[in-house]
PyMOL Python script that loads the backbone (N, CA, C, O; Angstrom):
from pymol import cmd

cmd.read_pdbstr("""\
ATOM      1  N   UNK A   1      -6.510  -0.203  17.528  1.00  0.00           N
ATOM      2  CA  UNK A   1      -5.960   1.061  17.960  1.00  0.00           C
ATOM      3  C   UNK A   1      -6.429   2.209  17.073  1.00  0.00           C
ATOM      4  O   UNK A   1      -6.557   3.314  17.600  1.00  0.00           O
ATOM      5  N   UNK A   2      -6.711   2.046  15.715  1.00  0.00           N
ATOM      6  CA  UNK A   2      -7.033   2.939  14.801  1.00  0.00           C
ATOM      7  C   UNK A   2      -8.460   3.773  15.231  1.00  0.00           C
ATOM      8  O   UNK A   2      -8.696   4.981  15.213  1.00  0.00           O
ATOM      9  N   UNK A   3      -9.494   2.357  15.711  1.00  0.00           N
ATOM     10  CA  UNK A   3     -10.750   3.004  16.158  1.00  0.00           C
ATOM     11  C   UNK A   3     -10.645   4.045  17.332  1.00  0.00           C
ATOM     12  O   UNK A   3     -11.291   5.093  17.327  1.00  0.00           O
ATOM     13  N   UNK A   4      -9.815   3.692  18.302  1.00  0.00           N
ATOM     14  CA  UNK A   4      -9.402   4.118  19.497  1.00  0.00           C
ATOM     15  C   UNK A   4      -9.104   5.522  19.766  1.00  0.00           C
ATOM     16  O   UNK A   4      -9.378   6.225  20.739  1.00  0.00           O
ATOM     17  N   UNK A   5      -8.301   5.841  18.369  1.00  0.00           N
ATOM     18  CA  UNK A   5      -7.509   6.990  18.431  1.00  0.00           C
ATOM     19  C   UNK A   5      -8.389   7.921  17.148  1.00  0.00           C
ATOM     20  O   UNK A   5      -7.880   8.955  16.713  1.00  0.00           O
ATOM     21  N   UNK A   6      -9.889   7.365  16.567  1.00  0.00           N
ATOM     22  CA  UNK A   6     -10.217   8.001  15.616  1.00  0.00           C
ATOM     23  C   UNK A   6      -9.739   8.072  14.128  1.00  0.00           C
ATOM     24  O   UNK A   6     -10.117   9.013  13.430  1.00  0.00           O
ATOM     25  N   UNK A   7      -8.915   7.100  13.624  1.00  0.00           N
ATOM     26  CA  UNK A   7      -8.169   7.084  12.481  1.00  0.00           C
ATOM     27  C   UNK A   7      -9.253   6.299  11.763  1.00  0.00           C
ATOM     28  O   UNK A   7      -9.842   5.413  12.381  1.00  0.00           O
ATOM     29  N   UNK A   8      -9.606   6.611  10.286  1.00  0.00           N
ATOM     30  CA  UNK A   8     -10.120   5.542   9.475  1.00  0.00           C
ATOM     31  C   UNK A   8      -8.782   4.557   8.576  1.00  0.00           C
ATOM     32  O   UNK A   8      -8.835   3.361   8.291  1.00  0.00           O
ATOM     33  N   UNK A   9      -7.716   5.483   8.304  1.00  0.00           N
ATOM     34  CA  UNK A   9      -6.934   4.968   7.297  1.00  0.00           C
ATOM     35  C   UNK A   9      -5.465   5.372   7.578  1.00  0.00           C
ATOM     36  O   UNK A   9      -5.114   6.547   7.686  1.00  0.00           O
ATOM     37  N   UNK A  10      -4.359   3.959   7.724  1.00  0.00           N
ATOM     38  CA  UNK A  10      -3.052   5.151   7.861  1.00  0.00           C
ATOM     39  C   UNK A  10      -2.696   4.644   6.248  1.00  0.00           C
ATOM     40  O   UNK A  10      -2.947   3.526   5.799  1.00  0.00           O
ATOM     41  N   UNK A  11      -2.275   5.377   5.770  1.00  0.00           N
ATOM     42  CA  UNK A  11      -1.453   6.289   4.737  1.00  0.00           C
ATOM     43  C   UNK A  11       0.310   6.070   4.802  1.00  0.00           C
ATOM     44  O   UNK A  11       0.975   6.898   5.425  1.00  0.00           O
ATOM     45  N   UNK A  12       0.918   5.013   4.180  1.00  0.00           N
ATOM     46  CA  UNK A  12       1.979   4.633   4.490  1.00  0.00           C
ATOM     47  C   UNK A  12       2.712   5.020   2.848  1.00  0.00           C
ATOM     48  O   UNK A  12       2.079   4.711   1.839  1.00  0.00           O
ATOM     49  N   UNK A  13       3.602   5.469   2.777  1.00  0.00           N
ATOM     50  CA  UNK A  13       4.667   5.883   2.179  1.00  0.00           C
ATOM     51  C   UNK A  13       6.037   5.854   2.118  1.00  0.00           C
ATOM     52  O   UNK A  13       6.584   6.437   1.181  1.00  0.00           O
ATOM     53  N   UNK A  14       6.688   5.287   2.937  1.00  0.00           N
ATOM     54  CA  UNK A  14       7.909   5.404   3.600  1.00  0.00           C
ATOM     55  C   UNK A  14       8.464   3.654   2.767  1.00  0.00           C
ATOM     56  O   UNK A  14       7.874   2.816   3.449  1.00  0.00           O
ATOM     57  N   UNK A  15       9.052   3.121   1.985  1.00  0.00           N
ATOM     58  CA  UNK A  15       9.429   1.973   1.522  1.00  0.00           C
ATOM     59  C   UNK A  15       9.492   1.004   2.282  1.00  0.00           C
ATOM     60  O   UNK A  15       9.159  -0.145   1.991  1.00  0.00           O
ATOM     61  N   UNK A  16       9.980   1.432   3.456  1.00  0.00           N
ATOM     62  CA  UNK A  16      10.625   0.182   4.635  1.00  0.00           C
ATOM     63  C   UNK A  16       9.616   0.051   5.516  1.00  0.00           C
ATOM     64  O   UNK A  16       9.926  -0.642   6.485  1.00  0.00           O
ATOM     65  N   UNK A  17       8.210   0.590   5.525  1.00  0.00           N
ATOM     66  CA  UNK A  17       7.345   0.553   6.343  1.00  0.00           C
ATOM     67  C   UNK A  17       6.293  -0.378   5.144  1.00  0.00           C
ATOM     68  O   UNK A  17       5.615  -1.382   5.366  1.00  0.00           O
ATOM     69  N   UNK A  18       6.455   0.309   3.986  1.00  0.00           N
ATOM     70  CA  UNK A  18       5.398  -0.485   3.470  1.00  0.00           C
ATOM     71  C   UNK A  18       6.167  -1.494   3.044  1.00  0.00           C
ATOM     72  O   UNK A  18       5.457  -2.434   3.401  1.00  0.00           O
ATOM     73  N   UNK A  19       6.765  -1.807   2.722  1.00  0.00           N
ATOM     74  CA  UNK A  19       7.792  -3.177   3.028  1.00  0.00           C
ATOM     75  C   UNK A  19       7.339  -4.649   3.865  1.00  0.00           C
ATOM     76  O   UNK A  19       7.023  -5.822   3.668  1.00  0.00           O
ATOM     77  N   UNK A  20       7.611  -3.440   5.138  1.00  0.00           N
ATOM     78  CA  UNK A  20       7.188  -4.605   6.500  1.00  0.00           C
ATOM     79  C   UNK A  20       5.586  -4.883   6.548  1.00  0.00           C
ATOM     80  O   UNK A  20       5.196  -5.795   7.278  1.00  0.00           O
ATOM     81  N   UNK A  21       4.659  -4.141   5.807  1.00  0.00           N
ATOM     82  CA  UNK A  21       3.587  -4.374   5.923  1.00  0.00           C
ATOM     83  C   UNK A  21       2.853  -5.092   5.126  1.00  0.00           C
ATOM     84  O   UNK A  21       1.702  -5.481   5.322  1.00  0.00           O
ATOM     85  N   UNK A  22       3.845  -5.350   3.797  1.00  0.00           N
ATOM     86  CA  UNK A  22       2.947  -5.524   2.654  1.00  0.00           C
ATOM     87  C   UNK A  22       3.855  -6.574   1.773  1.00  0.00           C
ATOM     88  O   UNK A  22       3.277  -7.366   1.029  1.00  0.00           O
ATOM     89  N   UNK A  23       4.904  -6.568   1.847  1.00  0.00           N
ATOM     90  CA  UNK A  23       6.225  -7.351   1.463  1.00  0.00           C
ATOM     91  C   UNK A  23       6.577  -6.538   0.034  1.00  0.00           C
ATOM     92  O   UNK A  23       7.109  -7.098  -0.924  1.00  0.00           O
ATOM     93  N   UNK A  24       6.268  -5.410   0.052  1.00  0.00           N
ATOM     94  CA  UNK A  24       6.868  -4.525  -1.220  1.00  0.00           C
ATOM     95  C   UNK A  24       6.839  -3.132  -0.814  1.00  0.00           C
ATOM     96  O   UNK A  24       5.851  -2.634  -0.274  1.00  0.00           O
ATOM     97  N   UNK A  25       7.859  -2.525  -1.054  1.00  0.00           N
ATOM     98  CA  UNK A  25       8.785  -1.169  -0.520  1.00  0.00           C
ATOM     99  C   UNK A  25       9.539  -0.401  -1.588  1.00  0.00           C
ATOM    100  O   UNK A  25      10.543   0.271  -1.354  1.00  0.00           O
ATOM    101  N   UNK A  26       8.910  -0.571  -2.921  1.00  0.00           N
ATOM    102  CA  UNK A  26       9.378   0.246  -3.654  1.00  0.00           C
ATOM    103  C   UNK A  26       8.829   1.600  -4.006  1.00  0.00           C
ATOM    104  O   UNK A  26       7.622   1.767  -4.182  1.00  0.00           O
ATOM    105  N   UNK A  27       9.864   2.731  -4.128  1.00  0.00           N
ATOM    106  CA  UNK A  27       9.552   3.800  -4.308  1.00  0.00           C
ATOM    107  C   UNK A  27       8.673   4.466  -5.463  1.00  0.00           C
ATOM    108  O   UNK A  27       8.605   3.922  -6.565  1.00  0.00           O
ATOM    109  N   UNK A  28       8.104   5.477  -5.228  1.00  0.00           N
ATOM    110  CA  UNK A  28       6.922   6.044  -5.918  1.00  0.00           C
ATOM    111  C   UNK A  28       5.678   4.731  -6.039  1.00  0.00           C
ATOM    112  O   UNK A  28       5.229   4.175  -7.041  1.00  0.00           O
ATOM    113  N   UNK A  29       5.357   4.526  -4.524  1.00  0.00           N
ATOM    114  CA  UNK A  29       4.453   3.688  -4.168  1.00  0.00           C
ATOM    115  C   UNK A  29       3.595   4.560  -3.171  1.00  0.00           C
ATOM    116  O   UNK A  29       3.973   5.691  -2.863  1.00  0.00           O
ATOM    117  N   UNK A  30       2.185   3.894  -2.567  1.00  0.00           N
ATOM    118  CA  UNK A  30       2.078   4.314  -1.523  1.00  0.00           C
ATOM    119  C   UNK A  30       0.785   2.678  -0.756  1.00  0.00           C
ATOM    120  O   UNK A  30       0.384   1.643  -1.289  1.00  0.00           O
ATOM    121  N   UNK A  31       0.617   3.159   0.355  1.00  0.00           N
ATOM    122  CA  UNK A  31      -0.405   1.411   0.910  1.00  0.00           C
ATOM    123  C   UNK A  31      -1.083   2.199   1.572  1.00  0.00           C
ATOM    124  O   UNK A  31      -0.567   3.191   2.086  1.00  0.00           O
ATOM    125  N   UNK A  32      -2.558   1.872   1.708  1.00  0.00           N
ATOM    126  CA  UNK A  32      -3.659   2.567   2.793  1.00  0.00           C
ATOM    127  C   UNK A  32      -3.903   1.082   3.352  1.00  0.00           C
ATOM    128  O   UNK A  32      -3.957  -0.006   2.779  1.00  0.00           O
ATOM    129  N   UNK A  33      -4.035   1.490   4.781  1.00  0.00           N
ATOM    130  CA  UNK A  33      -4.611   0.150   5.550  1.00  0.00           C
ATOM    131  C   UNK A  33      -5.835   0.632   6.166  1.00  0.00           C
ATOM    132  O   UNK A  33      -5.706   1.755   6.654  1.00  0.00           O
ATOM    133  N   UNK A  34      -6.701   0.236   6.255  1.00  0.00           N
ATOM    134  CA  UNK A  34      -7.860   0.665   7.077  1.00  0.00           C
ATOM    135  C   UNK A  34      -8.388  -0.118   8.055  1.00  0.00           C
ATOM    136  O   UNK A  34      -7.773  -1.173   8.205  1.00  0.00           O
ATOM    137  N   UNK A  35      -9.262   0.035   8.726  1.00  0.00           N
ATOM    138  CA  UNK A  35      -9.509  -0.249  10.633  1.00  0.00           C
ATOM    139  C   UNK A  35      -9.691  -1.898  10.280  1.00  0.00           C
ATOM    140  O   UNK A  35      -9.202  -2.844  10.898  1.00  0.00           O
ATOM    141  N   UNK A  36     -10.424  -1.920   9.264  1.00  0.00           N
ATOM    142  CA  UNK A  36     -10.899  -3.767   9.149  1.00  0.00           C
ATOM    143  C   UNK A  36      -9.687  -4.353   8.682  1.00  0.00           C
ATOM    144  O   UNK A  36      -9.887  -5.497   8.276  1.00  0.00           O
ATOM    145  N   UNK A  37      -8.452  -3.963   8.590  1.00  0.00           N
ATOM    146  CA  UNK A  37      -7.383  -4.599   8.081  1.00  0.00           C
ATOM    147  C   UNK A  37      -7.534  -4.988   6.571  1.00  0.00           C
ATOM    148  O   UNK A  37      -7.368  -6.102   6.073  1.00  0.00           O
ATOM    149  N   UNK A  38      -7.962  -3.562   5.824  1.00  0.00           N
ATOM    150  CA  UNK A  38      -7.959  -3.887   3.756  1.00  0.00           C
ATOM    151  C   UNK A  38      -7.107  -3.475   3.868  1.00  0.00           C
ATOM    152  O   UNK A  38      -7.108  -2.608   4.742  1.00  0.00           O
ATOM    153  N   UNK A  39      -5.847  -3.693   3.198  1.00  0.00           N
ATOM    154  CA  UNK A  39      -4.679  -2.847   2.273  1.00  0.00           C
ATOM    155  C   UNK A  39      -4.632  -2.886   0.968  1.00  0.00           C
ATOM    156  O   UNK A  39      -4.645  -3.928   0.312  1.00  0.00           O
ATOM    157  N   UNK A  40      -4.561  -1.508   0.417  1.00  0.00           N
ATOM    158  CA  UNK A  40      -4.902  -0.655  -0.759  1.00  0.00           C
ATOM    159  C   UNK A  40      -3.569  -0.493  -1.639  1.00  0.00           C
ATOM    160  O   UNK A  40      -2.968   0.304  -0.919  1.00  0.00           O
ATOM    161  N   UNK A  41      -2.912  -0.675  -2.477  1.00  0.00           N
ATOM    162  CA  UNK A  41      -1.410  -0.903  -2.895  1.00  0.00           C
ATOM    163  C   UNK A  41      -1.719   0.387  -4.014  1.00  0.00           C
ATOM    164  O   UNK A  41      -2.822   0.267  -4.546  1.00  0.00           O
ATOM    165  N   UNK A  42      -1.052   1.408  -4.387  1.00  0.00           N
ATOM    166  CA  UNK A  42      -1.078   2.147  -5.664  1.00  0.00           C
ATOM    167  C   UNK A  42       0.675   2.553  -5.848  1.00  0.00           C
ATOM    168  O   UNK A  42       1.500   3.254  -5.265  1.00  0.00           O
ATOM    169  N   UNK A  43       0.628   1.670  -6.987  1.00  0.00           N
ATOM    170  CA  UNK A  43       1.902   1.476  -7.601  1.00  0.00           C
ATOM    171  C   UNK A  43       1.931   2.127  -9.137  1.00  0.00           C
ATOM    172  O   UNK A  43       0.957   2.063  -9.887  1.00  0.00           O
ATOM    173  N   UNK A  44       3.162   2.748  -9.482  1.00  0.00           N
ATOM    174  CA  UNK A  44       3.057   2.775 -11.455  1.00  0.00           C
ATOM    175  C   UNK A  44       2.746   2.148 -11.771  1.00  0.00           C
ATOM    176  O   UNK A  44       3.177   1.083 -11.328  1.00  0.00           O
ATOM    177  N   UNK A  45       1.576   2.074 -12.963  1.00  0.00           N
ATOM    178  CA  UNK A  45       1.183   1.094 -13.857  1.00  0.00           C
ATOM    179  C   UNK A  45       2.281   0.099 -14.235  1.00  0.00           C
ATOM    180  O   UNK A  45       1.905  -1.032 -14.543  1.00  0.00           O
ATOM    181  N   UNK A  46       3.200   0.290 -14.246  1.00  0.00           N
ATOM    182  CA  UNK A  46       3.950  -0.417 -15.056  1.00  0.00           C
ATOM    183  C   UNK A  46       4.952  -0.936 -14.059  1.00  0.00           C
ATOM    184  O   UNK A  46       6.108  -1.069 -14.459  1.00  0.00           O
ATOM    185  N   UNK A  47       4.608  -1.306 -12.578  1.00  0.00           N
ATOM    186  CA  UNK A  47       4.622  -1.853 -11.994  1.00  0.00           C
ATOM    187  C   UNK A  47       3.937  -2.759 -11.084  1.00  0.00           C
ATOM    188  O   UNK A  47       4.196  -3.115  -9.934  1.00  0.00           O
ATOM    189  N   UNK A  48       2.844  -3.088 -12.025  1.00  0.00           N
ATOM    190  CA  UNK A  48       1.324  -3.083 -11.119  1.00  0.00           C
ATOM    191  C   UNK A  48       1.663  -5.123 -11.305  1.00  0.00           C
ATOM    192  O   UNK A  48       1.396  -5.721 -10.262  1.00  0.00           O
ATOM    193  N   UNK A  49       2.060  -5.829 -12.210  1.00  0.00           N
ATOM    194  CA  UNK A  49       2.488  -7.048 -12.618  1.00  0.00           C
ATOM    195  C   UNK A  49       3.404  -7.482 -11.689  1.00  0.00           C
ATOM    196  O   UNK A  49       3.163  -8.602 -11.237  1.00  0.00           O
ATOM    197  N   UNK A  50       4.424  -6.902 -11.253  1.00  0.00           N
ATOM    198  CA  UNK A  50       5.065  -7.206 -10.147  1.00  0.00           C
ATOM    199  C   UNK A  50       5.059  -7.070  -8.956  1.00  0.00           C
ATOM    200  O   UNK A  50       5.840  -7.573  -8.148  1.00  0.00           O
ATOM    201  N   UNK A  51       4.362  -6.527  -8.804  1.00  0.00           N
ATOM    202  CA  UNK A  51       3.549  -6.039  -7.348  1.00  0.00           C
ATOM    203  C   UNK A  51       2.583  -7.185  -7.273  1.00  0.00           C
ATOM    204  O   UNK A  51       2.524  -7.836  -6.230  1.00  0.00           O
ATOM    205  N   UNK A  52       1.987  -7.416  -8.076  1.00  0.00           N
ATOM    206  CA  UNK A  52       1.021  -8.392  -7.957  1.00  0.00           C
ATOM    207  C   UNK A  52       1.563 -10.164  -7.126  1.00  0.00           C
ATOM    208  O   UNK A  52       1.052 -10.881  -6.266  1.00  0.00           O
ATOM    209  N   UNK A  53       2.659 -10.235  -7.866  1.00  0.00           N
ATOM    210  CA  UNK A  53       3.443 -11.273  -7.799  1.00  0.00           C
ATOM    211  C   UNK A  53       3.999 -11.412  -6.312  1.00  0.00           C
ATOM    212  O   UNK A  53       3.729 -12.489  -5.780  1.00  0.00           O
ATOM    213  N   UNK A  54       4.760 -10.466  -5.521  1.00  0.00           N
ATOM    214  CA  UNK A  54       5.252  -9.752  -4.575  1.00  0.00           C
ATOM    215  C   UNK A  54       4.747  -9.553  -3.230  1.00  0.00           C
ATOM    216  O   UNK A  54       5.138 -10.042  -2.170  1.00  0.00           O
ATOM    217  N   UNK A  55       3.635  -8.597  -3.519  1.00  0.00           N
ATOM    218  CA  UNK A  55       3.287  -8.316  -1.952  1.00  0.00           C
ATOM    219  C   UNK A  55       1.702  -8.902  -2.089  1.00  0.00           C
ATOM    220  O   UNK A  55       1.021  -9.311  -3.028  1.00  0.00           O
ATOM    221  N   UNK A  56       1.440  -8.670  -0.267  1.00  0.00           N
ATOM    222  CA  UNK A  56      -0.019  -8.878   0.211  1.00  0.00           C
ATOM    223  C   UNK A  56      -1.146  -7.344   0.086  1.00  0.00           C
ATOM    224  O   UNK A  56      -0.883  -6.201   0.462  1.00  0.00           O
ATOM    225  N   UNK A  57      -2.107  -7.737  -0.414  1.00  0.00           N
ATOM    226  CA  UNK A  57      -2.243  -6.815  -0.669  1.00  0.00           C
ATOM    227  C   UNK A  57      -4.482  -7.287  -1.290  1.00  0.00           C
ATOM    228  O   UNK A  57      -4.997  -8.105  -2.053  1.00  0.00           O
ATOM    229  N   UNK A  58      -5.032  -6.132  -0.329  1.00  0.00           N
ATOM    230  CA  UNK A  58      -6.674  -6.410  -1.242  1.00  0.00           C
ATOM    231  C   UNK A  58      -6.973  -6.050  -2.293  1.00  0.00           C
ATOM    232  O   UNK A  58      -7.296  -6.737  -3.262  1.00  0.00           O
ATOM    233  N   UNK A  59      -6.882  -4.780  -2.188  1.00  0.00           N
ATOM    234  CA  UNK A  59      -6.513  -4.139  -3.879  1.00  0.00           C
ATOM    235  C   UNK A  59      -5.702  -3.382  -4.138  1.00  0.00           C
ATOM    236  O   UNK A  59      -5.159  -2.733  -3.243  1.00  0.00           O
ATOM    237  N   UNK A  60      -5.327  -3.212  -5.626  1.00  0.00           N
ATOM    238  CA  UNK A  60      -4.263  -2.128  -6.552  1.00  0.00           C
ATOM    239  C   UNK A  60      -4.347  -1.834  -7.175  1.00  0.00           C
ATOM    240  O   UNK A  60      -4.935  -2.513  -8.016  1.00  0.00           O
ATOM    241  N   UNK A  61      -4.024  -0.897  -7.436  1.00  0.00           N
ATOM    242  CA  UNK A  61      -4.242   0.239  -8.591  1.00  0.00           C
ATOM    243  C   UNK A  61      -2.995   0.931  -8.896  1.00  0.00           C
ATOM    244  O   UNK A  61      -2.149   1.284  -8.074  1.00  0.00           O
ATOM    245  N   UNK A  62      -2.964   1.100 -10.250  1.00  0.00           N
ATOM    246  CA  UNK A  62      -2.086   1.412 -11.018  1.00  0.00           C
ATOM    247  C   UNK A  62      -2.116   2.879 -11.809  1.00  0.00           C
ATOM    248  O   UNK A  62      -2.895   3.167 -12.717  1.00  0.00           O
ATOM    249  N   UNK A  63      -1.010   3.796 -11.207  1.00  0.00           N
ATOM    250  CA  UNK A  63      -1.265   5.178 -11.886  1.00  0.00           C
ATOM    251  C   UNK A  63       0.318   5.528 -12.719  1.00  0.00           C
ATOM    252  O   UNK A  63       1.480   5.123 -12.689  1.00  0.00           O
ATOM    253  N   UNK A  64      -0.433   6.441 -13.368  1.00  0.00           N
ATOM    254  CA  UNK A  64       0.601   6.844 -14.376  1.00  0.00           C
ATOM    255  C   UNK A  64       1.262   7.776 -13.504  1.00  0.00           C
ATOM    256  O   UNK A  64       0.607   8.178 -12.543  1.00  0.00           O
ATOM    257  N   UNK A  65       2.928   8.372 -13.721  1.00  0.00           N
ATOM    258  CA  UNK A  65       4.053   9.132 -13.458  1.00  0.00           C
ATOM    259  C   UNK A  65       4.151  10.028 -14.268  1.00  0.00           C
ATOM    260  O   UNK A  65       4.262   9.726 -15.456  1.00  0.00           O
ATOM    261  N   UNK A  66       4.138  11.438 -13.850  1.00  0.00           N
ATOM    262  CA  UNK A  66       4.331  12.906 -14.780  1.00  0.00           C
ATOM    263  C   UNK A  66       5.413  12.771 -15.337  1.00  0.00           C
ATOM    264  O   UNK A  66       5.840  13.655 -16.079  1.00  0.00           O
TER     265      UNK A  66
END
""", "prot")
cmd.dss("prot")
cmd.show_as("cartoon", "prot")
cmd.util.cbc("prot")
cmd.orient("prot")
């Protein structure tokens, strides 16, 4: 559907969406999925260990909080 409608990437933010998508929904997160089905996880660093453990996921990356 993504190709269909012109999307390369949705951009999920919402906890309970990336939740259902990824099996982790915690806040100050975000998940990119793209058309070939990669999902992209960027979590606080200092949540990047439990995330790991947790959800599905191709890659993650870990950023610092102001």
């Amino acid at each position: 559907m993504m190709k269909e409608h012109g999307l390369d990437v949705l951009l999920l933010t919402k906890p309970s969406n990336m939740f259902y998508l990824t099996g982790d929904g915690r806040l100050c997160a975000y998940a990119m999925i793209t058309q070939d089905a990669q999902v992209a996880i960027g979590v606080p660093s200092t949540d990047v260990e439990d995330v790991t453990a947790l959800a599905y996921f191709d890659h993650i990356v870990g950023f610092e909080l102001a």
